[in-house]
C-alpha positions in Angstrom: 65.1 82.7 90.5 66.6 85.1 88.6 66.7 87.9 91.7 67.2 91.1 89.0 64.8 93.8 90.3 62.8 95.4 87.4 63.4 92.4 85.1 61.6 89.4 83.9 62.6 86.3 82.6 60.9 85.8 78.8 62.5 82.3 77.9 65.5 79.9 78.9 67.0 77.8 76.4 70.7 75.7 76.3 73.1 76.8 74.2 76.3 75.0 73.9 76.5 73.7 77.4 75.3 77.6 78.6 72.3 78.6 80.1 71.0 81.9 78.6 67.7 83.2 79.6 66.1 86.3 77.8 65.3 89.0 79.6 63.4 92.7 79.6 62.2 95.2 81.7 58.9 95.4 83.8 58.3 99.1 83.0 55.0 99.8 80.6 54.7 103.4 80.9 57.9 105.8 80.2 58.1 109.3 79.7 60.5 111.1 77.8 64.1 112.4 80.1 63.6 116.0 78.4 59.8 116.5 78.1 58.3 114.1 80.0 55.7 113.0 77.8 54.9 109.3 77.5 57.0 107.5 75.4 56.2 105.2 72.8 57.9 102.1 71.8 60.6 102.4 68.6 62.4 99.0 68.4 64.1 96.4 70.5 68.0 95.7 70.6 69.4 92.2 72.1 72.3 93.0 74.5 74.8 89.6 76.0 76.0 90.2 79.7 77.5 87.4 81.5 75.8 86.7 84.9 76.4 84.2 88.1 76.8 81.1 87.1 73.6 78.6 87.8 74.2 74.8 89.4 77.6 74.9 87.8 76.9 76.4 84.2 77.6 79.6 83.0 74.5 82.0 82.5 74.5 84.7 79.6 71.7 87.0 80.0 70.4 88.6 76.6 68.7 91.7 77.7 66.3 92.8 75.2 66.3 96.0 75.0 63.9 98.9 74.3 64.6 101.6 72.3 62.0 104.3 73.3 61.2 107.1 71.2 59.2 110.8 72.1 55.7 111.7 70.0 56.7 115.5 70.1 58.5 116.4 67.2 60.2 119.2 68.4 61.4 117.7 71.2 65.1 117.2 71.0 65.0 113.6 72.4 64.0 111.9 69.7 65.1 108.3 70.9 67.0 106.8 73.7 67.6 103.1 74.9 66.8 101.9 78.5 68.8 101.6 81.0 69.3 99.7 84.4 71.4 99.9 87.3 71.9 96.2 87.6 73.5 96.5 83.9 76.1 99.1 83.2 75.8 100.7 80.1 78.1 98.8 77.7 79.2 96.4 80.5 79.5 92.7 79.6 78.7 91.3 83.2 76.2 92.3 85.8 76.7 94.2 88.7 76.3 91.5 91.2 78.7 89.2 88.6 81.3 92.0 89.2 80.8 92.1 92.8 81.4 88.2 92.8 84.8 88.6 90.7 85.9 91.1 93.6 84.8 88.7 96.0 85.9 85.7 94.7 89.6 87.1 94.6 89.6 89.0 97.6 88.0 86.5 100.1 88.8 83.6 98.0 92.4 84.6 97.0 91.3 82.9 93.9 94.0 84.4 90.8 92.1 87.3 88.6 93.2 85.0 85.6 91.1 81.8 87.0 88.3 84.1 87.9 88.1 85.7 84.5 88.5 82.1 82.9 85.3 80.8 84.6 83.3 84.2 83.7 84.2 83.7 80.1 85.7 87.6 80.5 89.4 88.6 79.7 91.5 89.1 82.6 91.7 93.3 82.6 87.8 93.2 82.6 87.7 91.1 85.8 90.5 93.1 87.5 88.3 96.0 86.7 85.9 94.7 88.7 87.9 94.2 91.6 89.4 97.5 91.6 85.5 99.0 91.1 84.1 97.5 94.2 87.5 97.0 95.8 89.1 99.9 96.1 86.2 101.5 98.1 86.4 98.6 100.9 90.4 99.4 101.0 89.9 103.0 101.2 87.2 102.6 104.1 87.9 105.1 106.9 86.6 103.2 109.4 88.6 99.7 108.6 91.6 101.1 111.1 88.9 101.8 113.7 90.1 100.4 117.1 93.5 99.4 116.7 95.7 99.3 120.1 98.6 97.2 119.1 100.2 96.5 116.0 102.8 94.9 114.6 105.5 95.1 112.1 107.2 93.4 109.6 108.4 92.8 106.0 108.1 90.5 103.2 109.6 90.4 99.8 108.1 91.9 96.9 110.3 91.1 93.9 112.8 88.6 93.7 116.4 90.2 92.9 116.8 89.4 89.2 119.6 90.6 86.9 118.5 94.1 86.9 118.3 94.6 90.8 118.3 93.1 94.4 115.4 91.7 96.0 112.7 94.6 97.0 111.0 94.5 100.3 107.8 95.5 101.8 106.6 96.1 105.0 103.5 94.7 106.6 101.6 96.8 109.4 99.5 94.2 111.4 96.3 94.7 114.1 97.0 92.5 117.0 94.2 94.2 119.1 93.0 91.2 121.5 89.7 92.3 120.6 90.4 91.9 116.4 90.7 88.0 116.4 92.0 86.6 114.2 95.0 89.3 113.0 93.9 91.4 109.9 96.8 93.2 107.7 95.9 96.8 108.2 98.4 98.2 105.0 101.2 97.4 103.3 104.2 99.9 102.5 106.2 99.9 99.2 109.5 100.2 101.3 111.4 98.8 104.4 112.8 102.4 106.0 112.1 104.6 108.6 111.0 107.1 106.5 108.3 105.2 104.8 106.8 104.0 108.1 106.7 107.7 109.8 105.7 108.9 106.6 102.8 106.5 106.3 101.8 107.2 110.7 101.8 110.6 110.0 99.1 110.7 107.2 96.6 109.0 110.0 94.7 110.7 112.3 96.0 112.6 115.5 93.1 110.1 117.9 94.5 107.0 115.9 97.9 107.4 116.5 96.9 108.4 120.0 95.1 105.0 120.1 98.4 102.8 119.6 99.8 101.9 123.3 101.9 98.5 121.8 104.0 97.7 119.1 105.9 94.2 118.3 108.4 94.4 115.6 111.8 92.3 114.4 114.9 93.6 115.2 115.4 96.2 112.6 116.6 99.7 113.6 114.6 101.1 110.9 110.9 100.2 112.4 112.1 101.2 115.8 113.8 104.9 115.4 110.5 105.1 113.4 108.0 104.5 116.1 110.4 106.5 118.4 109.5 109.3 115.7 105.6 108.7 114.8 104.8 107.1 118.0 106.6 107.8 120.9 104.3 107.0 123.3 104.4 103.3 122.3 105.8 100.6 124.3 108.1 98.4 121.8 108.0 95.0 121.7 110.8 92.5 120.4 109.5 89.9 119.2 109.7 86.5 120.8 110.0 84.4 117.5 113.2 86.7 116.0 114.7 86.5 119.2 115.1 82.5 119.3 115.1 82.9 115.8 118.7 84.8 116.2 119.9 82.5 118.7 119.5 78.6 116.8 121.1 81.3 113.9 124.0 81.6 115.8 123.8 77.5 116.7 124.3 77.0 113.0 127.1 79.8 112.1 129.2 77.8 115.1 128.3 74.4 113.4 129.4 75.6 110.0 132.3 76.9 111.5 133.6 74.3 113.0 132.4 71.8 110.3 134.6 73.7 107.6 137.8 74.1 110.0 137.4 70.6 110.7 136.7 68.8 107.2 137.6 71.9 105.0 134.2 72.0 103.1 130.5 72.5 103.6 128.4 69.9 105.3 128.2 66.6 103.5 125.6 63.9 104.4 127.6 61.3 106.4 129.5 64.8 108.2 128.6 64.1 112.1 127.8 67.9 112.6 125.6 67.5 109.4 123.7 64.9 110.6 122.4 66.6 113.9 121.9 70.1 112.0 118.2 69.7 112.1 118.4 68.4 116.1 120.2 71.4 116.7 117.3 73.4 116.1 114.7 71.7 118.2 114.0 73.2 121.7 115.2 70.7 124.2 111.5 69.8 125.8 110.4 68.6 122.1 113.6 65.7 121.9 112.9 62.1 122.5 115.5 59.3 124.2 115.9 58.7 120.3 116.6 62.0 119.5 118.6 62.7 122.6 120.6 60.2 121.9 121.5 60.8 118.2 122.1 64.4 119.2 124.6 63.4 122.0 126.2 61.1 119.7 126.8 63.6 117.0 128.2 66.4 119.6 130.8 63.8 120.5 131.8 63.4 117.1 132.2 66.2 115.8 132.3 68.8 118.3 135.7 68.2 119.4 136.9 72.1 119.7 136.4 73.1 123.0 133.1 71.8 122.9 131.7 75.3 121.2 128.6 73.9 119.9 127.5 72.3 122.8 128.0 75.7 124.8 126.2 77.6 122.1 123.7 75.5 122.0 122.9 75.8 125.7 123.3 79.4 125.5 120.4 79.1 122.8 118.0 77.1 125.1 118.7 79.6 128.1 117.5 82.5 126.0 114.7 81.0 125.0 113.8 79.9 128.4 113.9 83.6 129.3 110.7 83.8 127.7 109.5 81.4 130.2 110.4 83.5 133.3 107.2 84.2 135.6 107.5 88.3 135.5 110.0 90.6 134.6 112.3 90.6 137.5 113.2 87.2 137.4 113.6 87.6 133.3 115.9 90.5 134.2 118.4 88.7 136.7 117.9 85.7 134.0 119.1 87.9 131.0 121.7 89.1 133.5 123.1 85.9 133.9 122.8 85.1 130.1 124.9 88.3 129.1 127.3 87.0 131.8 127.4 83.6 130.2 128.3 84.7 126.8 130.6 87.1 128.0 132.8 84.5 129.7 133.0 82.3 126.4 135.6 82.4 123.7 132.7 82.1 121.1 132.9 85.2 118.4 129.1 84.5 116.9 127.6 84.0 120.9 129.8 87.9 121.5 128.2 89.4 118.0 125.0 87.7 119.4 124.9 88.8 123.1 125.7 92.0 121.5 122.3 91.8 119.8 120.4 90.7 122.5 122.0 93.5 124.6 121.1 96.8 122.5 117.4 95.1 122.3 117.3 94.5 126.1 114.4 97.0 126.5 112.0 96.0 123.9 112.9 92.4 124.9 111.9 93.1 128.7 108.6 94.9 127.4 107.2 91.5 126.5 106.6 91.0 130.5 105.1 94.4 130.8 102.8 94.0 128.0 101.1 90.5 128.8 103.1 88.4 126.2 102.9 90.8 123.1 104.1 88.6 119.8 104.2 89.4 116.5 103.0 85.9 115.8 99.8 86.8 114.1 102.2 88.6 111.7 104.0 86.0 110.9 100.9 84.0 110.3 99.6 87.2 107.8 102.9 86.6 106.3 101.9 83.5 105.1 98.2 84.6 103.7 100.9 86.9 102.1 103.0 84.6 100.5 99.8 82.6 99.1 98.5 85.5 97.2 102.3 86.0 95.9 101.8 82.1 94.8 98.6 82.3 93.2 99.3 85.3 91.4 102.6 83.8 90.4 104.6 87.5 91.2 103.5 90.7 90.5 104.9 93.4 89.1 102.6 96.3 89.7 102.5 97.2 93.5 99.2 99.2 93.7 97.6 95.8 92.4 99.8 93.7 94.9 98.6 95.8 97.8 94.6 95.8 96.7 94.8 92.1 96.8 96.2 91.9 99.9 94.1 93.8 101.6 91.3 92.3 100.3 92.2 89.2 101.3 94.1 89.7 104.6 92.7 93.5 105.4 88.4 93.2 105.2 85.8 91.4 106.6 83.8 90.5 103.7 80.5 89.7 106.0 79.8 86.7 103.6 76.4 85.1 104.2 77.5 81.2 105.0 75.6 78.3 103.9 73.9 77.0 107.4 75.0 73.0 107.3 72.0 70.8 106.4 71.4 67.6 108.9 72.5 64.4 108.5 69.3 62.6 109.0 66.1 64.0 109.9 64.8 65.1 113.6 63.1 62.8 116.0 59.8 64.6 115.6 59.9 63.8 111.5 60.3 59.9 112.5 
């Protein structure tokens, strides 16, 4: 029960709600490190170490240690105290307790400060321990082994405060078919092309070989960057940005006509203000209800030239591109899209055909590249912004990165609990 090799369990007692079992070691016989004669025993020294808890209760172990002493007088190792591998030297938790602290915040994305709270350690001794067995699992050549396809992204770091803007981070992501589900393979301190050739070029020349896809936003940055590093890559836009970009442009036309019109932001009873969240539903998801209040407010309050409508369909067309069976028909449907906004006297469907336009490329890759998305990124994003909760903001980024990756980044190979039956087999009745 206790599962320490080399030790044995002398007593268990309780002691104020805690468990706390003495232990020693098994070994009888011990020579001295500098002679090797055999030792003799000199006196015995109780040492605390937390370990695992036990059916809910905390466990102290108090090691009872051995103090050893050589019967040669000139030797010059006159005593020494035993040690053990399971126990560091000094440590106040066992190995396999630290290995559960890395664990449990890693896998978990439990906080370091909860963790440390249910050892009964302070919070820099537990993110020791994560940073001891950590770091290695991070630092593990072989975790970017077999990535074809990744993707790119960026999340925000610190919140802008007095003292500066809001810092931003970006996210490299595996989307390999084979890697299911999407694991975050590193996360740069900076949202530039610099940082992202910088941080290719440090890989190996077969990995960057390896890369043959890579989704991303539309940000110049990432994309003159894998022009750079990788030029071999076929870029993907992203779908999600794309339509993303488009209902944007749905809204700037709503606001602008909303403020020309009533001379103010959106209020609740405001027509326009009303349908804002309508406006941003893909027309296959609306109901005769929703229809119908959608209509409704259009007639209300879209009474210049009917530019909201027309945006609005303009939005639904280019995300119908998407849809197109192969490339060729998404090219002649992107044609006639460009067309479309061309003809309009809408500035933010110009500003946005412009977009779409210096993206047409990467956009038109999607159809080459079997339907690559930066989805799974977005959904890393969110794994991200959990951590960022639970930690409630960091401040150091070395630590913001380690936990990341150890939750998002490594497959922990955790032995699962196999699910005990309901009621008993056939054969037992």
């Amino acid at each position: 029960m206790l599962g320490l090799a080399g030790f044995v369990v002398l007593a268990v007692s309780d002691y104020g709600g805690e468990l706390e079992q003495a232990i020693e070691t098994t070994a009888d016989l011990v020579g001295c490190p500098q002679c090797g004669a055999v030792a003799e025993l000199h006196d015995r020294r109780p040492s605390w170490v937390r370990d695992l808890p036990v059916a809910g209760r905390p466990v102290t172990l108090v090691w009872v240690k051995r103090v050893w002493r050589c019967r040669h007088r000139l030797c010059e190792m006159v005593t020494w105290t035993e040690t053990s591998p399971v126990i560091a030297p000094r440590a106040s938790l066992t190995e396999r307790a630290r290995r559960e602290i890395c664990r449990r915040v890693g896998e978990d994305g439990a906080s370091v400060a909860a963790v440390a709270r249910e050892f009964g350690v302070g919070w820099r001794t537990a993110m020791d321990a994560v940073r001891e067995h950590g770091i290695p699992r991070v630092d593990d050549p072989h975790r970017l082994d077999g990535v074809e396809i990744v993707g790119l992204d960026e999340t925000a770091f610190r919140a802008a405060s007095a003292t500066g803007s809001t810092s931003f981070v970006s996210g490299i992501v595996d989307l390999s078919r084979g890697s299911a589900p999407a694991r975050l393979l590193d996360v740069i301190d900076e949202r530039s092309a610099s940082a992202l050739v910088s941080w290719v070029n440090q890989r190996e020349a077969g990995w960057r070989a390896g890369i043959r896809t890579a989704a991303l936003d539309p940000y110049r940055g990432y994309a003159s960057a894998l022009r750079t590093a990788l030029p071999h890559a076929v870029q993907v836009l992203d779908a999600f940005h794309v339509v993303r970009l488009a209902f944007a442009a749905v809204d700037d036309v709503r606001r602008r006509i909303q403020h020309e019109q009533t001379g103010h932001r959106g209020h609740r009873d405001d027509p326009l203000y009303r349908i804002r969240r309508l406006l941003r539903r893909s027309h296959d998801h609306h109901s005769q209800r929703s229809w119908a209040r959608l209509l409704a407010g259009l007639d209300a309050g879209d009474t210049h030239d009917e530019q909201l409508a027309r945006t609005w369909i303009a939005a639904q067309d280019l995300r119908l591109i998407y849809h197109a069976p192969d490339r060729a028909r998404a090219e002649q449907q992107l044609y006639r899209w460009l067309t479309y906004c061309a003809d309009t006297d809408i500035p933010e469907l110009h500003r946005l055909a412009r977009t779409i336009d210096s993206w047409r490329t990467e956009l038109l890759a999607y159809f080459d590249t079997g339907g690559v998305s930066n989805g799974p990124t977005e959904a890393i994003n969110l794994l991200i912004k959990k951590i960022k909760r639970v930690g409630h903001g960091f401040r150091n980024f070395d630590n913001y990165r380690l936990r990341l990756l150890l939750h998002c980044g490594v497959h922990w190979n955790t032995v699962r609990a196999t699910p005990i039956r309901g009621r008993p087999p056939r054969s037992v009745a």
